[in-house]
C-alpha positions as CSV (number, residue, x, y, z in Angstrom):
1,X,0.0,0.0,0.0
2,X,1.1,3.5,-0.8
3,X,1.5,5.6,2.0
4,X,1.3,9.7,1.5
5,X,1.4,12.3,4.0
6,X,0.4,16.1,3.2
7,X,2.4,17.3,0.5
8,X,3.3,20.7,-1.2
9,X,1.4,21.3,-4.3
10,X,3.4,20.2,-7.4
11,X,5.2,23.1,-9.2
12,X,3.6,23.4,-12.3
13,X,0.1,22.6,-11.3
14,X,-1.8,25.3,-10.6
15,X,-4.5,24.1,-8.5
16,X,-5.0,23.1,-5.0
17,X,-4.5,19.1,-4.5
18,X,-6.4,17.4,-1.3
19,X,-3.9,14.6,-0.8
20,X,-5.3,12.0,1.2
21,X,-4.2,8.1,2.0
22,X,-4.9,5.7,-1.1
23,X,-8.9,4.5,-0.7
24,X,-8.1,1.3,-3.1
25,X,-12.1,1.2,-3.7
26,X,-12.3,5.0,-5.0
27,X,-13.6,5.7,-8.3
28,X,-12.6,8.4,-10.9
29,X,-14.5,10.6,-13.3
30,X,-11.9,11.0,-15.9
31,X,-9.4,7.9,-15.4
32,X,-11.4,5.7,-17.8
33,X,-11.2,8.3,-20.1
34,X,-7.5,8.4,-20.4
35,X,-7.4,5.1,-20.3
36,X,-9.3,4.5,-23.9
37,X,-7.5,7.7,-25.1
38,X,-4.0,5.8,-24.5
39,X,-5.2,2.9,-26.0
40,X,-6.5,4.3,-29.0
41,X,-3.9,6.5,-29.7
42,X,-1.3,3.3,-29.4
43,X,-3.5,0.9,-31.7
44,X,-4.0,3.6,-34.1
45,X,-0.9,4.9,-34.6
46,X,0.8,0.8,-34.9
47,X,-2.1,0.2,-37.5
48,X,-3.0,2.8,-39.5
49,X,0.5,4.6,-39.1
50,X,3.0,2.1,-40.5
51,X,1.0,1.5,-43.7
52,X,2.8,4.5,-45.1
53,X,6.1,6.1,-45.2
54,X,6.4,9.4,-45.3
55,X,9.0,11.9,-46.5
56,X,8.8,15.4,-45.5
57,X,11.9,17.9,-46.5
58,X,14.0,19.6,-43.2
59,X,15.5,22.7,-43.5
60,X,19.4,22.0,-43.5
61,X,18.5,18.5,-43.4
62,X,16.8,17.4,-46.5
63,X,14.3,14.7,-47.2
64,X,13.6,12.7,-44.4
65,X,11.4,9.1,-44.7
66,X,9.3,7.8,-41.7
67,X,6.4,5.7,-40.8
68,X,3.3,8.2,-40.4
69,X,2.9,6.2,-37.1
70,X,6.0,8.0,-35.5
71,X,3.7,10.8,-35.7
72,X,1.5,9.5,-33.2
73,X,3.0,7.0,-31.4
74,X,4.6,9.3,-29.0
75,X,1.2,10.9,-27.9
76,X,0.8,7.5,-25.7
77,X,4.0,8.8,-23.6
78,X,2.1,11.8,-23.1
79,X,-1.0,10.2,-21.7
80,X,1.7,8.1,-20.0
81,X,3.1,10.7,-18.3
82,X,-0.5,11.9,-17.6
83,X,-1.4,8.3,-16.2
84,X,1.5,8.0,-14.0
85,X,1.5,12.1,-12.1
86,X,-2.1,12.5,-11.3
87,X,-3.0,8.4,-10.7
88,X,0.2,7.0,-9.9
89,X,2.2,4.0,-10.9
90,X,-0.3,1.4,-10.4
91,X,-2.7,2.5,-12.1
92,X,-0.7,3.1,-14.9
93,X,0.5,0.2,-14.6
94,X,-3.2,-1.3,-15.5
95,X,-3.6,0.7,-18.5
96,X,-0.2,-0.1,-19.9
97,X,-1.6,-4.3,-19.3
98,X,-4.9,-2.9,-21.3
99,X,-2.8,-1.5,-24.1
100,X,-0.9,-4.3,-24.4
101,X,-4.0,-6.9,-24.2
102,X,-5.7,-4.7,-27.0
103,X,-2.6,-4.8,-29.9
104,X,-1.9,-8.4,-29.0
105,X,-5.5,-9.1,-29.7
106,X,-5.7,-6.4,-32.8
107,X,-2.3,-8.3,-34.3
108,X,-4.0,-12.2,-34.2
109,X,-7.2,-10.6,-35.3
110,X,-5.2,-9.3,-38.3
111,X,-3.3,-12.2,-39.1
112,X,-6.2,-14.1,-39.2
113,X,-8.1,-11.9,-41.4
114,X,-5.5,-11.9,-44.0
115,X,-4.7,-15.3,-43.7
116,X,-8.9,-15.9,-44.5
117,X,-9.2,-16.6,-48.3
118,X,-10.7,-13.7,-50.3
119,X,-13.8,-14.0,-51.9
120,X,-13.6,-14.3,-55.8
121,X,-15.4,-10.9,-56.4
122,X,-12.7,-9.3,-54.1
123,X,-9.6,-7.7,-55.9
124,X,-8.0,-6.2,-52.6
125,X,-6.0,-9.0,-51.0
126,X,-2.7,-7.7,-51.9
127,X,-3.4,-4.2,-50.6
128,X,-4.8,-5.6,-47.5
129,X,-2.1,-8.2,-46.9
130,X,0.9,-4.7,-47.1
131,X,-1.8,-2.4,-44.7
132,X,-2.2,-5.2,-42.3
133,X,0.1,-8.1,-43.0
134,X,2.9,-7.8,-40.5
135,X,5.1,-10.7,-40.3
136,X,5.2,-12.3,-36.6
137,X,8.9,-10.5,-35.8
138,X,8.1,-7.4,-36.5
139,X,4.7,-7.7,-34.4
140,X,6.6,-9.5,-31.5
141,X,9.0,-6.8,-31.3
142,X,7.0,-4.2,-31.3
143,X,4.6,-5.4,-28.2
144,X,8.0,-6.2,-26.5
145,X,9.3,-2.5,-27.1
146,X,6.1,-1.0,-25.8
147,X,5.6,-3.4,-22.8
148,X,9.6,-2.4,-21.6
149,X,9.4,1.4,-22.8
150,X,6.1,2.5,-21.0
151,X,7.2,0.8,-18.0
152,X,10.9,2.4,-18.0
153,X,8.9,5.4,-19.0
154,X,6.1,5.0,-16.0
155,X,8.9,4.1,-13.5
156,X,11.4,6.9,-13.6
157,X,8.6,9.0,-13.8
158,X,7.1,8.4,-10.3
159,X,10.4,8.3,-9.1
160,X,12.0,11.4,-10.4
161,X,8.3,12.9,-9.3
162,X,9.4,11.6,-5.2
163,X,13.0,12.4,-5.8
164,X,11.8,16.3,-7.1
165,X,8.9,16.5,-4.5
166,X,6.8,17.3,-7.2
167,X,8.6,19.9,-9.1
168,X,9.5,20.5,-12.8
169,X,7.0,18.3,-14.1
170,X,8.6,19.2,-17.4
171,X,11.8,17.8,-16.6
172,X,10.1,14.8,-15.6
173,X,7.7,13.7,-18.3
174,X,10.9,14.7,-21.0
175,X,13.3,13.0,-19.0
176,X,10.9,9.9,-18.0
177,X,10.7,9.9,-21.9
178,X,14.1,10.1,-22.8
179,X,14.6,6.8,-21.3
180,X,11.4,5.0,-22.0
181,X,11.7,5.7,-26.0
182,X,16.0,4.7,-25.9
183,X,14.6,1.3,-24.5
184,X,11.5,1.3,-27.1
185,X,14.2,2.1,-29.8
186,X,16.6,0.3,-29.2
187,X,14.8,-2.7,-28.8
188,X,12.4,-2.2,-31.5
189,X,14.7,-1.5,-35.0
190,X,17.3,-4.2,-34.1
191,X,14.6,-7.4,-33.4
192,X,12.6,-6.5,-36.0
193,X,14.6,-5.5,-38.6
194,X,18.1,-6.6,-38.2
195,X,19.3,-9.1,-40.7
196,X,15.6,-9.1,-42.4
197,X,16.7,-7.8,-45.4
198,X,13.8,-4.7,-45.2
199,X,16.3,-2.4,-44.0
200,X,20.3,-2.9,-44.5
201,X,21.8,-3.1,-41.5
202,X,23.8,-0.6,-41.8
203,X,21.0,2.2,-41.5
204,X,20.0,0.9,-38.3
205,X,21.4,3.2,-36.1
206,X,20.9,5.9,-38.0
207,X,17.0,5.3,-38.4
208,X,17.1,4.5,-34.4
209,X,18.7,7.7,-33.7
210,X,16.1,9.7,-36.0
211,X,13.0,8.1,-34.5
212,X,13.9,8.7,-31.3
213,X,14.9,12.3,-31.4
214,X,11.4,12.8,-33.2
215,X,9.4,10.9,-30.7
216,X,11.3,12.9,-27.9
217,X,10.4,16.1,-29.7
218,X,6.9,15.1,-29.9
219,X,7.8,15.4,-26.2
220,X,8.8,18.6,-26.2
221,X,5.9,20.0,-27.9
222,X,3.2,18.7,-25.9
223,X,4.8,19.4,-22.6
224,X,2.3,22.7,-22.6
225,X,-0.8,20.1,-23.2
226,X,0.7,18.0,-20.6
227,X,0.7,20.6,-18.0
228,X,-3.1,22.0,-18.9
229,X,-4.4,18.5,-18.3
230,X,-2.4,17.3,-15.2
231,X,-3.1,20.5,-13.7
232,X,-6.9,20.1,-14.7
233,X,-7.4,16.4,-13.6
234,X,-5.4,17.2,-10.0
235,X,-8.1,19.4,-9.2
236,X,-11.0,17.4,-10.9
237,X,-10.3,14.1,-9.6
238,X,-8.5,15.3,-5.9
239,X,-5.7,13.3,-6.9
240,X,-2.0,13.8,-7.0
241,X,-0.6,10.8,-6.2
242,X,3.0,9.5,-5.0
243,X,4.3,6.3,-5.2
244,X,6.8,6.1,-2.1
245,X,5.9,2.8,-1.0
246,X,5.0,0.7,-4.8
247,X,5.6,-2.3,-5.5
248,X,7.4,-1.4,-9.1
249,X,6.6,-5.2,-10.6
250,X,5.3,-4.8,-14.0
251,X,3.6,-7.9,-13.7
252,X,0.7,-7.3,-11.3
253,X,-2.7,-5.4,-11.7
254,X,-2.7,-4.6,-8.6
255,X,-3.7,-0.6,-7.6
């Protein structure tokens, strides 16, 4: 059980936080709500996003190709981030398990839909076999990168958050995320790619580096966002919560 005494009010947040002893049978308005918003925002950007590849021009930089997903996929840090400040680790903990559940499921639903034998009057197997036909190691690594990443990223967040007493949220959701997307990355591009033959292996490192500095930066920007809805759900839900006495095991469902 996590024990909390009364605590200054978070830099940051500006609203006034009733922090009271974890009630374990306590309901909240908005949790759920973040909850699905996570979710979809991870499924979404891991389907729909890495059907294309992108290539947008950088000043001083030049073309630069991407999956569109890398657009999105950093928006479940955020709500991370979100998850783990005003609810604590626990909790986060849950919806990180729920995420997790839902791609597994979305990636065997897929498979077996294209593995299903079209009908004769349907002409769009092939395009539906590239949108949705992930081979097995790319979809294993990428539940393993997002199982190790949000935890790492959950983690050193509610610790830095008891190690700051609260302050610089900023520094904590980017730094949380610094770490949580090098695991992701690094991780990620090397199972499922390396020696494949869909990306030489050479360009690896580079491609690593690249993502990660832009999911990072998607960081960045929504560190305003971040603050306007952590400081919003404190007050709303009476909740700012510190994990001093968590059990850190990713592999409970306990709160």
């Amino acid at each position: 059980m996590d024990l909390r005494g009364p605590l200054p009010a978070p830099r940051g947040a500006s609203c006034n936080v009733t922090d009271t002893r974890p009630d374990h049978r306590r309901s909240y308005r908005y949790y759920d709500l973040v909850m699905a918003a996570f979710v979809a925002v991870y499924l979404c950007s891991n389907l729909i996003g890495p059907a294309k590849a992108a290539q947008v021009t950088l000043p001083g930089i030049g073309p630069v190709t991407f999956g569109a997903g890398v657009l999105f996929f950093p928006i479940s840090y955020v709500f991370g981030d979100i998850l783990t400040e005003v609810y604590g680790y626990a909790r986060a903990r849950r919806v990180i398990w729920t995420g997790f559940a839902a791609m597994a499921f979305a990636s065997i639903m897929a498979a077996t839909v294209v593995a299903l034998p079209p009908a004769p009057t349907w002409q769009n197997q092939g395009a539906y076999e590239i949108a949705f036909g992930n081979t097995w190691r790319i979809v294993g690594a990428s539940l393993l990168a997002f199982f190790c990443g949000e935890f790492v990223n959950s983690f050193v967040l509610a610790k830095m958050k008891v190690k700051m007493e609260g302050r610089q949220l900023w520094m904590r959701t980017i730094g949380s995320t610094i770490f949580g997307e090098a695991v992701d990355s690094m991780l990620f591009y090397p199972l499922a790619f390396y020696g494949a033959g869909l990306i030489p292996n050479e360009l690896l490192p580079t491609i690593m580096l690249s993502q990660f500095l832009g999911k990072v930066g998607v960081e960045v920007l929504f560190t305003p966002v971040t603050y306007w809805i952590v400081a919003k759900l404190k007050k709303a839900e009476h909740e700012d919560f510190y994990d001093r006495a968590t059990d850190f095991t990713p592999f409970s469902l306990e709160t």
